[in-house]
Structure formats: structure tokens, C-alpha cells
DRENTORKOL-3810 file (N, C-alpha, C; in nm, 4 decimals):
REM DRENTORKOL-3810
@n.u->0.0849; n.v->-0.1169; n.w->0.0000; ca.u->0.0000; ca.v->0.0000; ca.w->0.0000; c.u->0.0897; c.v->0.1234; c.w->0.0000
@n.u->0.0367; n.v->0.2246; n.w->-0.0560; ca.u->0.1125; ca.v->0.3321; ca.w->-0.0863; c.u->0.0407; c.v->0.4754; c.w->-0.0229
@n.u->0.1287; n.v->0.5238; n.w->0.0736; ca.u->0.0781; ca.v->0.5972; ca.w->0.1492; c.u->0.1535; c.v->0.7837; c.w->0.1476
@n.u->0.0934; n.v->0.8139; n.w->0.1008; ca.u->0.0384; ca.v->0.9989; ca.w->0.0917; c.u->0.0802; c.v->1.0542; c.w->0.2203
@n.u->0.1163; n.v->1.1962; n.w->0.1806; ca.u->0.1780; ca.v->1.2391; ca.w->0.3035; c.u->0.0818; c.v->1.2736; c.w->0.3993
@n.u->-0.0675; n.v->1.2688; n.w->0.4267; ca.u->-0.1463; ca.v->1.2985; ca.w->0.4846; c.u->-0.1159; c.v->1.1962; c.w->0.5825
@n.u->-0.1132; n.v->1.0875; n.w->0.5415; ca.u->-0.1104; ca.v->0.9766; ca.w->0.6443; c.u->-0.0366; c.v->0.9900; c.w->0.7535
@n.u->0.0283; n.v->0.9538; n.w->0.6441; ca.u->0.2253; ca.v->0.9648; ca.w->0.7782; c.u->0.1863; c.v->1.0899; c.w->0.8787
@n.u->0.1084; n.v->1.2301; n.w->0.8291; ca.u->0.1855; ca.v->1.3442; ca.w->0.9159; c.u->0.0189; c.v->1.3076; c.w->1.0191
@n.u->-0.1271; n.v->1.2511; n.w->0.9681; ca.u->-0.2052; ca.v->1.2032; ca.w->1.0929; c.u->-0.1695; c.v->1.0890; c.w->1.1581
@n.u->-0.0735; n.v->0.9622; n.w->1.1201; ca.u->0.0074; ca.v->0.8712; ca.w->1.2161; c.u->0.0803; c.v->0.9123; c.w->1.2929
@n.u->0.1250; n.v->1.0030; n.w->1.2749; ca.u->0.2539; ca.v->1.0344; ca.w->1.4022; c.u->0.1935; c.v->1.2108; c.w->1.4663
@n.u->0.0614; n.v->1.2467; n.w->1.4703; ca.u->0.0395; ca.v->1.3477; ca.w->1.5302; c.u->-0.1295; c.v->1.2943; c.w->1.5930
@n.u->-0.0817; n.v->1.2504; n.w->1.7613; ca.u->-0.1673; ca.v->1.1807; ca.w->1.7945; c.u->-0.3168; c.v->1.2585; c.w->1.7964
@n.u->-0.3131; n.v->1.4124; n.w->1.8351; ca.u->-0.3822; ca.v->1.4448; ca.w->1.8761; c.u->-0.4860; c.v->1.5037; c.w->1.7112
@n.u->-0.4127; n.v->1.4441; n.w->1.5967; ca.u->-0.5359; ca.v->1.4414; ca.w->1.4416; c.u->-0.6669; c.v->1.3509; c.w->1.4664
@n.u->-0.7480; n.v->1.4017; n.w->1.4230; ca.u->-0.9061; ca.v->1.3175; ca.w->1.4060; c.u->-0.8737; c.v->1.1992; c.w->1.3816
@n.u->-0.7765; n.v->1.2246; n.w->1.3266; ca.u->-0.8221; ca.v->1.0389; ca.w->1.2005; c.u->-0.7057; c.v->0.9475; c.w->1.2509
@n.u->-0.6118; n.v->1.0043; n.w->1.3156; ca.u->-0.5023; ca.v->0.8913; ca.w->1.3634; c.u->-0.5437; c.v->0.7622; c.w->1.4364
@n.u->-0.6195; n.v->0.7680; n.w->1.5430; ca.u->-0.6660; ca.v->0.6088; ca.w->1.5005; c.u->-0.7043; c.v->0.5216; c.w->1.4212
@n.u->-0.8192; n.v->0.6292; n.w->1.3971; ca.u->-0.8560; ca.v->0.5282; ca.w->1.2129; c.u->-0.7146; c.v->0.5037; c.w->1.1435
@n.u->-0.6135; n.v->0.5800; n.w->1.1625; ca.u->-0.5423; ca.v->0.5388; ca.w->1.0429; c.u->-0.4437; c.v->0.4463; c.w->1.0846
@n.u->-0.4377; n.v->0.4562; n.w->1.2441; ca.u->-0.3245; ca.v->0.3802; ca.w->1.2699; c.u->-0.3860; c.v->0.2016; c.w->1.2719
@n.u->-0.5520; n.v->0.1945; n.w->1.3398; ca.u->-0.6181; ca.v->0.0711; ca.w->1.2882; c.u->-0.6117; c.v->0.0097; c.w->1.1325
@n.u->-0.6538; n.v->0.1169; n.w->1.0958; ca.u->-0.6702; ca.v->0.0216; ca.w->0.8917; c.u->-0.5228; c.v->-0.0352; c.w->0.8879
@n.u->-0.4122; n.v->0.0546; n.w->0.9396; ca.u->-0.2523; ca.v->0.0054; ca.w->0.8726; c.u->-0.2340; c.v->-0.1002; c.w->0.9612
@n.u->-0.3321; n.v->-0.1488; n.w->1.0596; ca.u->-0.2513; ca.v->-0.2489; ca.w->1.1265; c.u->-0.3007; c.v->-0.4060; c.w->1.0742
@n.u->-0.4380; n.v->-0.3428; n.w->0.9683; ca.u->-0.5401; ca.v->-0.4618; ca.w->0.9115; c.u->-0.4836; c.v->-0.4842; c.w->0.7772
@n.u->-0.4285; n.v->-0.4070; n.w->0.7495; ca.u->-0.3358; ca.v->-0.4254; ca.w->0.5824; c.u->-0.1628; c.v->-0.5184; c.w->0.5720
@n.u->-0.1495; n.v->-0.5911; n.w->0.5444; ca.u->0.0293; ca.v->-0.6540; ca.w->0.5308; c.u->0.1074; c.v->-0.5330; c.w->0.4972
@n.u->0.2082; n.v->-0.5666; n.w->0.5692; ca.u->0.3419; ca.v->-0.4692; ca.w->0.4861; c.u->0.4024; c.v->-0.4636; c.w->0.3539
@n.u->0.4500; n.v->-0.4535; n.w->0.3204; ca.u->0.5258; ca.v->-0.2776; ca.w->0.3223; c.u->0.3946; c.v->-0.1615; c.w->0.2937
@n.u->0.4489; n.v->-0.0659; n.w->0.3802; ca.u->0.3762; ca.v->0.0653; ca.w->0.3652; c.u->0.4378; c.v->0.1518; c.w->0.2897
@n.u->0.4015; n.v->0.1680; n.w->0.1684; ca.u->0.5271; ca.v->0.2175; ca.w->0.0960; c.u->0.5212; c.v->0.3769; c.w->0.0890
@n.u->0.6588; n.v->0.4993; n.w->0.0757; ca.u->0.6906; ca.v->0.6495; ca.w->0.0669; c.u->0.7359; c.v->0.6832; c.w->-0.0404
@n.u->0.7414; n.v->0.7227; n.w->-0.1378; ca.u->0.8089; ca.v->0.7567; ca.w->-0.2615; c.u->0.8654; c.v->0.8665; c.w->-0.2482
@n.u->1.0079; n.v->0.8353; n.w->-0.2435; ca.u->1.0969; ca.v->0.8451; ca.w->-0.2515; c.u->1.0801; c.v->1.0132; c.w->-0.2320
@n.u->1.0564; n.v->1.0712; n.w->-0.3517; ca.u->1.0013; ca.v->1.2412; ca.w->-0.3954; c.u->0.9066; c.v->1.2647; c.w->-0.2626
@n.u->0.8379; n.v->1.1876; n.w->-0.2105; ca.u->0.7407; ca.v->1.2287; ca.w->-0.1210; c.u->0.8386; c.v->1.2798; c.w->0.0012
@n.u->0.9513; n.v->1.1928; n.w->0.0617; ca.u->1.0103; ca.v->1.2525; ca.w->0.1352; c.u->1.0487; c.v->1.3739; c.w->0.2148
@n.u->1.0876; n.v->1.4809; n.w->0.1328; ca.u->1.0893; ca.v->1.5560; ca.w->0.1671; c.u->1.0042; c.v->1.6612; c.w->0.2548
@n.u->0.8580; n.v->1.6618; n.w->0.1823; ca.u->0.6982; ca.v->1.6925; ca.w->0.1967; c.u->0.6931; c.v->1.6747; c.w->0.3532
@n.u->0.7137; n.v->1.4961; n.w->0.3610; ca.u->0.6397; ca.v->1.4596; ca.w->0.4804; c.u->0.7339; c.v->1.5513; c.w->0.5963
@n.u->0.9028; n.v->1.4770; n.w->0.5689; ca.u->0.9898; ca.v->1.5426; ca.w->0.6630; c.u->0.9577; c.v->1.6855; c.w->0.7273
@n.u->0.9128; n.v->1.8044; n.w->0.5831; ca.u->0.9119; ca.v->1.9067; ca.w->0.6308; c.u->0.7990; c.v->1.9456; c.w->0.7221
@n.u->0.6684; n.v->1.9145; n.w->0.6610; ca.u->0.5246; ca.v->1.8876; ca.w->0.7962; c.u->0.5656; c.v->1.8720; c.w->0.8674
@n.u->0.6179; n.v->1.7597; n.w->0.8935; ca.u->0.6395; ca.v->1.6871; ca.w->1.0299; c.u->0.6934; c.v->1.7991; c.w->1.1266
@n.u->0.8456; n.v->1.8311; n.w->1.1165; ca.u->0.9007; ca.v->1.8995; ca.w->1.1703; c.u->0.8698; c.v->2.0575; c.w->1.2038
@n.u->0.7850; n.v->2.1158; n.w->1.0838; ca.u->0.7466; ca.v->2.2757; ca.w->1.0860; c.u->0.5855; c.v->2.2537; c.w->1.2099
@n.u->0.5243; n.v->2.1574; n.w->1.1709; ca.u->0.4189; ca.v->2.1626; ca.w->1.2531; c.u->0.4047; c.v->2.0582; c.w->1.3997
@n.u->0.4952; n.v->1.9445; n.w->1.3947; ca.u->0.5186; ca.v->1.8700; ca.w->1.4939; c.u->0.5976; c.v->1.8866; c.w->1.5846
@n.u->0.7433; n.v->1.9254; n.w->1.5228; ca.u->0.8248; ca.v->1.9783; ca.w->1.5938; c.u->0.9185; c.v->1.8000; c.w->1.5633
@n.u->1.0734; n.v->1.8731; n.w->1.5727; ca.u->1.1586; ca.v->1.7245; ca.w->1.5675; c.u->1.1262; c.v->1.6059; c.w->1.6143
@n.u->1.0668; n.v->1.6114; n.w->1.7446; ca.u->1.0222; ca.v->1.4946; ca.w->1.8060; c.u->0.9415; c.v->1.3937; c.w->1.6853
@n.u->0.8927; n.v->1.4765; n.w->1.6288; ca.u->0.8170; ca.v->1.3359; ca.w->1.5176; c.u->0.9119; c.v->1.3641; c.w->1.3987
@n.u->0.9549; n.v->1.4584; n.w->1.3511; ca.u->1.0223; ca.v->1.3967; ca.w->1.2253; c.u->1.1555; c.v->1.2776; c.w->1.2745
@n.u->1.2143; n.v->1.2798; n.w->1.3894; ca.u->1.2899; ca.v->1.2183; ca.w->1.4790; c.u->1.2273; c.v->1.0454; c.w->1.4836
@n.u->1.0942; n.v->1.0373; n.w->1.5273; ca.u->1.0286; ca.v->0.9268; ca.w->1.5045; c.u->1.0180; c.v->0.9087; c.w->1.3638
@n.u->0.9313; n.v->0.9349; n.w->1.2609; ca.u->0.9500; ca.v->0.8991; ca.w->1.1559; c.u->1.0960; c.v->0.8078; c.w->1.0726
@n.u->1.1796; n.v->0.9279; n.w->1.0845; ca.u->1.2983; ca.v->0.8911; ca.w->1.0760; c.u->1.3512; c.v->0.7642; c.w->1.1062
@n.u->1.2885; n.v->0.7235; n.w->1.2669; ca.u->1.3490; ca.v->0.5929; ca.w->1.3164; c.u->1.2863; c.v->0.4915; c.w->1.2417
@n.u->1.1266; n.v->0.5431; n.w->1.2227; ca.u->1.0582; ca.v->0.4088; ca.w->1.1713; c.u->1.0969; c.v->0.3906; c.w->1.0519
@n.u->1.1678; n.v->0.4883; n.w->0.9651; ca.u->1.2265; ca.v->0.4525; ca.w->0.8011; c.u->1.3204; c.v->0.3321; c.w->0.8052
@n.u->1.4176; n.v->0.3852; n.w->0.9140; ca.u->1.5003; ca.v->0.2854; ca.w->0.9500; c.u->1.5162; c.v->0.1827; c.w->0.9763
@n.u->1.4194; n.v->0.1575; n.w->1.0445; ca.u->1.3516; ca.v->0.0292; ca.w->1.1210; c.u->1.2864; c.v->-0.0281; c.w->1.0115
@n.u->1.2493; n.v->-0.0060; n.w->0.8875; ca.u->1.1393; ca.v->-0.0963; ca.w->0.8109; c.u->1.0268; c.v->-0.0746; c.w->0.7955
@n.u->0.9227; n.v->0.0055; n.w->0.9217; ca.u->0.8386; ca.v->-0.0068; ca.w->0.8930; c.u->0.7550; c.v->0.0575; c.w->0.7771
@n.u->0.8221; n.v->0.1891; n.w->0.7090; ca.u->0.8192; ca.v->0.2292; ca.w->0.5964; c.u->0.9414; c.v->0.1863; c.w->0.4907
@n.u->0.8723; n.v->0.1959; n.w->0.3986; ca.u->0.9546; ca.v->0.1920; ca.w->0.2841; c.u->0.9469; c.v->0.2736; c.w->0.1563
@n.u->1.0693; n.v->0.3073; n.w->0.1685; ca.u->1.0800; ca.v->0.4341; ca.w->0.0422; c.u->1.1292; c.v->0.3371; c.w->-0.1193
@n.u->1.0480; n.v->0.4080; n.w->-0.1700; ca.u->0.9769; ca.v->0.3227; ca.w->-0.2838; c.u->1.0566; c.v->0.4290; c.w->-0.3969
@n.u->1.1479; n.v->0.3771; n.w->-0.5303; ca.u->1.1811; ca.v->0.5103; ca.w->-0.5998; c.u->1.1903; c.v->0.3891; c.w->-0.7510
@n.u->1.1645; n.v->0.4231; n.w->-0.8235; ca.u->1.2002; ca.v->0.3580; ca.w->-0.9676; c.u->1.1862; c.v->0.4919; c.w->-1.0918
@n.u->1.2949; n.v->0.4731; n.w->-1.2026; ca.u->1.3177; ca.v->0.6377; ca.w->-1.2443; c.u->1.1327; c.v->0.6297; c.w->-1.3306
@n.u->1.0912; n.v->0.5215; n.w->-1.3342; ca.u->0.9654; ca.v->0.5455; ca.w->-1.4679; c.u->0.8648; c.v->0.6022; c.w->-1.3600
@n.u->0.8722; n.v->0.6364; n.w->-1.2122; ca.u->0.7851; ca.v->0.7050; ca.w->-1.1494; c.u->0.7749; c.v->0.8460; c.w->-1.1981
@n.u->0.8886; n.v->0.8804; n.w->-1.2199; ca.u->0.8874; ca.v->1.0448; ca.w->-1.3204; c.u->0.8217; c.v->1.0709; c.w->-1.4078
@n.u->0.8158; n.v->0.9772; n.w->-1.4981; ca.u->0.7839; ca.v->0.9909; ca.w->-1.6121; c.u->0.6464; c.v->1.0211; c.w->-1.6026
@n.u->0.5563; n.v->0.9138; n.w->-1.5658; ca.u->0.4248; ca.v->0.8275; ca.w->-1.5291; c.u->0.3474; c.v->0.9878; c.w->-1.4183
@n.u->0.4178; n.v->1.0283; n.w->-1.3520; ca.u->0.4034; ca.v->1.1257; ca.w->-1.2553; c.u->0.3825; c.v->1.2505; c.w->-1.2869
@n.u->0.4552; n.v->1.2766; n.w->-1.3662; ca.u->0.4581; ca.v->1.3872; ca.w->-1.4859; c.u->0.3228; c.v->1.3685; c.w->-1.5486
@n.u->0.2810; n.v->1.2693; n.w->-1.6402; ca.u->0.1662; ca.v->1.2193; ca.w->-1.7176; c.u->0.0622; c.v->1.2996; c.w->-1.6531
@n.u->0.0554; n.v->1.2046; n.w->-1.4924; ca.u->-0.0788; ca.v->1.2550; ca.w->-1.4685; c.u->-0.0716; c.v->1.3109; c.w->-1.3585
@n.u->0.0242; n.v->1.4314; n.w->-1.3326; ca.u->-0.0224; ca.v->1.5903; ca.w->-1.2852; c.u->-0.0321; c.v->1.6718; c.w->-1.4045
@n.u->0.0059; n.v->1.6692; n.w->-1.5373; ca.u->-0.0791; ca.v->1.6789; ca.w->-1.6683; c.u->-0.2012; c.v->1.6777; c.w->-1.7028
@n.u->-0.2946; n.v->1.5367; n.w->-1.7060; ca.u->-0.3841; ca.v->1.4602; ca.w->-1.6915; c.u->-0.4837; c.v->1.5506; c.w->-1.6008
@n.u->-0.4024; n.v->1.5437; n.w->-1.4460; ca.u->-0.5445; ca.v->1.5645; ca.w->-1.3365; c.u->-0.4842; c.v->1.7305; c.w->-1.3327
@n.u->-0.4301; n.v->1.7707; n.w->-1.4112; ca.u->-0.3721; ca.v->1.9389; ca.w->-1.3474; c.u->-0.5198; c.v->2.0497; c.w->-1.2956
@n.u->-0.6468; n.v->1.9834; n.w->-1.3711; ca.u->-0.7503; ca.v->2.0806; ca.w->-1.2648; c.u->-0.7747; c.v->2.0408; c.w->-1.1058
@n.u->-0.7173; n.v->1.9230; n.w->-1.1110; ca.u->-0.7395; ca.v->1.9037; ca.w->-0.9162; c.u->-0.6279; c.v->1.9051; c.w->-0.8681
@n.u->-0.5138; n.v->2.0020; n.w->-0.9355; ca.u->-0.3521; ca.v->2.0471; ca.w->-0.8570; c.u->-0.3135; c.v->1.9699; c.w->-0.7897
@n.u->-0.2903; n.v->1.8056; n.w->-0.8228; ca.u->-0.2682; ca.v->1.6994; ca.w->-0.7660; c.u->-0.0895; c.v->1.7897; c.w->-0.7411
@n.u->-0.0275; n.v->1.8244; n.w->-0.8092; ca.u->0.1352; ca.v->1.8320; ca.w->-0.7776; c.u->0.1861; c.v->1.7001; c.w->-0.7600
@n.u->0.2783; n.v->1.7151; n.w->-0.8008; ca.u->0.4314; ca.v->1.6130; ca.w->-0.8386; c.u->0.4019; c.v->1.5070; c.w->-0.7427
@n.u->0.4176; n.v->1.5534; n.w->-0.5471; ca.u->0.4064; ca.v->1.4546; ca.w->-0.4228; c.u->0.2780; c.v->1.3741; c.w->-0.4635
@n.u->0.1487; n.v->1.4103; n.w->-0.5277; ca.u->0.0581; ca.v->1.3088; ca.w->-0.5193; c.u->0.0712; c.v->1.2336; c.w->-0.6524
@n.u->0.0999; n.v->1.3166; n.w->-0.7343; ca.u->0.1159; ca.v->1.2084; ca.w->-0.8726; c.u->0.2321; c.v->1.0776; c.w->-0.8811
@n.u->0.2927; n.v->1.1222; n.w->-0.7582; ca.u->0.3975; ca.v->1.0088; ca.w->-0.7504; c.u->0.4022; c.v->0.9057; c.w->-0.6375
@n.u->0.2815; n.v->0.9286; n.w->-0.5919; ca.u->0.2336; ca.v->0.8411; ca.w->-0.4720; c.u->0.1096; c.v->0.7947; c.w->-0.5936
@n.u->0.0643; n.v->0.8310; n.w->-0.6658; ca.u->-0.0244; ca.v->0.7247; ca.w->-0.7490; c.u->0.0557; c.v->0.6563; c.w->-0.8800
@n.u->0.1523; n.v->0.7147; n.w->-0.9297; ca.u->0.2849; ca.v->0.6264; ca.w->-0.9856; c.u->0.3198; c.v->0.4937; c.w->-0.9505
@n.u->0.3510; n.v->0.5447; n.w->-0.8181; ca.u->0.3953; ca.v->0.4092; ca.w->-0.7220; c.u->0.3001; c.v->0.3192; c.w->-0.7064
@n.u->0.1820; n.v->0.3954; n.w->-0.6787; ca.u->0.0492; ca.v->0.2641; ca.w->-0.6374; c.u->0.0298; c.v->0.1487; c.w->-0.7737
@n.u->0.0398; n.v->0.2241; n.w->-0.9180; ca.u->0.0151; ca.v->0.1459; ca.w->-1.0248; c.u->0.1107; c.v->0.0967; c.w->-1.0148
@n.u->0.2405; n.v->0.0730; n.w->-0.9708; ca.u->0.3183; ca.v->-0.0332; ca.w->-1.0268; c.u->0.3303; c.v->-0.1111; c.w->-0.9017
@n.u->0.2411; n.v->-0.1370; n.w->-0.7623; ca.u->0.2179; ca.v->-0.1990; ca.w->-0.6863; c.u->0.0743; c.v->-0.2540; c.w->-0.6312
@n.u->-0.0175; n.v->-0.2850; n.w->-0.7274; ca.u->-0.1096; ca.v->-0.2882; ca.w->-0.7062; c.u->-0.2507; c.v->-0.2295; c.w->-0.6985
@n.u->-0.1849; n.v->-0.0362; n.w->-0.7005; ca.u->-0.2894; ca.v->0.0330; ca.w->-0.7144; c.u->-0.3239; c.v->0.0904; c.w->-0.5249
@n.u->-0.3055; n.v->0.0065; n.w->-0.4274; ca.u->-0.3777; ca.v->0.0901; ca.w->-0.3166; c.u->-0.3046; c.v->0.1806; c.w->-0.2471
@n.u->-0.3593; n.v->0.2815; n.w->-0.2114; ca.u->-0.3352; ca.v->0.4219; ca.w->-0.2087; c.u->-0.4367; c.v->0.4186; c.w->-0.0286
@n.u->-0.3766; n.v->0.5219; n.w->0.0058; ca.u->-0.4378; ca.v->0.5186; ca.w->0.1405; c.u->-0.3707; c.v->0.6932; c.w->0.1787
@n.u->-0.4856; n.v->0.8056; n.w->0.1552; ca.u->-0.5184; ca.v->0.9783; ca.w->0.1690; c.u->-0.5724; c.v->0.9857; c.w->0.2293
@n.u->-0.5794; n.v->1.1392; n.w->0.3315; ca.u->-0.6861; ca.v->1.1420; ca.w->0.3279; c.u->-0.7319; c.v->1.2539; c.w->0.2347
@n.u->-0.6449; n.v->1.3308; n.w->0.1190; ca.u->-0.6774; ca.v->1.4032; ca.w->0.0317; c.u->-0.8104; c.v->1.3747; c.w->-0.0284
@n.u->-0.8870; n.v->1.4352; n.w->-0.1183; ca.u->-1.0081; ca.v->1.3873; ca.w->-0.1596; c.u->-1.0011; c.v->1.3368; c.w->-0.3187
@n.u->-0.8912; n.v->1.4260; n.w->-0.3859; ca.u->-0.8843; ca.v->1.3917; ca.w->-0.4882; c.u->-0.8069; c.v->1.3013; c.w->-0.5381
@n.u->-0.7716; n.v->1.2576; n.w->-0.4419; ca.u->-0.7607; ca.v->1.0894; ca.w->-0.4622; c.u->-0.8585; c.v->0.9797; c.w->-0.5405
@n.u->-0.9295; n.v->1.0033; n.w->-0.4559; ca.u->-1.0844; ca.v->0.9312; ca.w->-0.5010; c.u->-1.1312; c.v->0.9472; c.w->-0.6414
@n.u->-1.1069; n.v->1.1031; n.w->-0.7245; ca.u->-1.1774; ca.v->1.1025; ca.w->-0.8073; c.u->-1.0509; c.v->1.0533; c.w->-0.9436
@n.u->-0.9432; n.v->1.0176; n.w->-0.8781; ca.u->-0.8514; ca.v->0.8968; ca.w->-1.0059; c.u->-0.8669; c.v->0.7753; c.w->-0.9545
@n.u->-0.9242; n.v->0.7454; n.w->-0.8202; ca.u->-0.9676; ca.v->0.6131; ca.w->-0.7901; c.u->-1.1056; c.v->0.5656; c.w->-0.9009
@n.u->-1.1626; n.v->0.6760; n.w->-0.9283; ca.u->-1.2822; ca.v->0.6386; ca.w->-0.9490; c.u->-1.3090; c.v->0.6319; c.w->-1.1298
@n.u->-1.1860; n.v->0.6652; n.w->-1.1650; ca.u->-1.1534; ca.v->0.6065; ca.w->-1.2883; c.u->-1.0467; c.v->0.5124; c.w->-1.2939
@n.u->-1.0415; n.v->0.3866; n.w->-1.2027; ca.u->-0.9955; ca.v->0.2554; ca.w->-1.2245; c.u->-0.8226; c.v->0.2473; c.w->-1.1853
@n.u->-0.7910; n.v->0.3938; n.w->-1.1849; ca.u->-0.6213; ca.v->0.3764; ca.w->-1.1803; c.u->-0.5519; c.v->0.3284; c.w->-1.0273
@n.u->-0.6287; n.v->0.3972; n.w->-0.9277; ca.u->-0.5949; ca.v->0.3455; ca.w->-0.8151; c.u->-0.6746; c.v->0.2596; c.w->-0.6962
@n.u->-0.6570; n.v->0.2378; n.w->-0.6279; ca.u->-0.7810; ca.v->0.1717; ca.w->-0.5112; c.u->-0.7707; c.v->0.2356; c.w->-0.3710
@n.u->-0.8784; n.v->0.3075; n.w->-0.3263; ca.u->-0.8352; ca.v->0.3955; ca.w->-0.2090; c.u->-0.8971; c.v->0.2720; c.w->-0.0769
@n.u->-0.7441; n.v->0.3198; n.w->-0.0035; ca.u->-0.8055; ca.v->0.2258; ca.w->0.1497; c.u->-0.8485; c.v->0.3340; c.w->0.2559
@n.u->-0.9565; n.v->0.2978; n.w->0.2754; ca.u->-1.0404; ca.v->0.3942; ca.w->0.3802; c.u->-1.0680; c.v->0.3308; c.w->0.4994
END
């Protein structure tokens, strides 16, 4: 499953609405939870501008540890490019087009809580886990 920076920054900020929900669904899904690569940066910087080190600090460990995995292959560019092209009226930007890059060449599931997710889910390309 391929996971959006929404996730990561409501997993590791206990006091978000949805962090249980999100930390339950990821515990009902198999591993790898996958980060692309490009997404990196995104999450790191949330984390830290609005969490404060303490979670980009955690994050960090859990990269380390396995429980994420940073996901990079060069045809994610390409493919990523395509369709922030494609979806450019819902300003998906580069970080989400390459978290749905990644999902097609792993199956497709995607796990946002962005909305416009849904509406390239809902033309067959990805599968959103809710």
C-alpha cells in the first residue's frame, strides 16, 4: 500500500481526528507501507514545521527500522509527470502524482486522506483504502 503524506503526518500526530482510524486500517493491511521516494521531503518538512523534531525524529526511526519503505524507480517520473498533466484541474502536484505512480506499479492501493484521490480512484487507476 502506498501511502500519501497525509497519512504519515495524521500517524505520528496523535492528537489528528483520524489517527486512530489510520493507525487501525494500517494495522489490518500486510506490509510494506510504501513512501516515494520524492514524497520525502513533503512529509519530513510537515512533520518537523508543525510537529516539531520529536516526530520527524520518530519517523525517521521508523524509516530505518522498516516499517516504511521508500519506494523510488526512475519510470515514477515519467508516469508522474503524465498525470499531474492529466489531473492538473485538481492540482494533484508532483508529491501526489507520484504516490499514485507508485500505487500502479504496486497494485494500485493508495491510502489519503486528500479527496482527490478518489476522483482517479474512481476512474480505475488506483484503489483507495479507507
Amino acid at each position: 500500500m502506498t501511502l500519501d503524506t497525509s497519512i504519515v503526518f495524521a500517524l505520528l500526530n496523535r492528537k489528528d481526528p483520524d489517527h486512530q482510524h489510520i493507525k487501525k486500517t494500517l494495522l489490518t493491511h500486510k506490509p510494506p507501507y510504501l513512501i516515494p521516494t520524492g514524497v520525502l521531503a513533503e512529509i519530513a518538512y510537515l512533520l518537523e514545521q508543525r510537529l516539531g523534531f520529536h516526530a520527524l525524529d520518530a519517523f525517521l526511526n521508523d524509516l530505518e527500522a522498516g516499517v516504511f519503505r521508500l519506494e523510488h524507480d526512475p519510470v515514477d517520473l515519467r508516469r508522474a509527470h503524465e498525470i499531474a498533466r492529466q489531473y492538473q484541474n485538481l492540482n494533484l502536484g508532483l508529491s501526489d502524482a507520484l504516490v499514485i505512480a507508485c500505487a500502479e506499479r504496486h497494485g494500485g492501493l493508495v491510502m489519503s486522506l486528500d479527496r482527490h484521490f478518489w476522483v482517479v480512484a474512481g476512474e480505475g487507476k488506483i484503489q483507495m483504502v479507507s
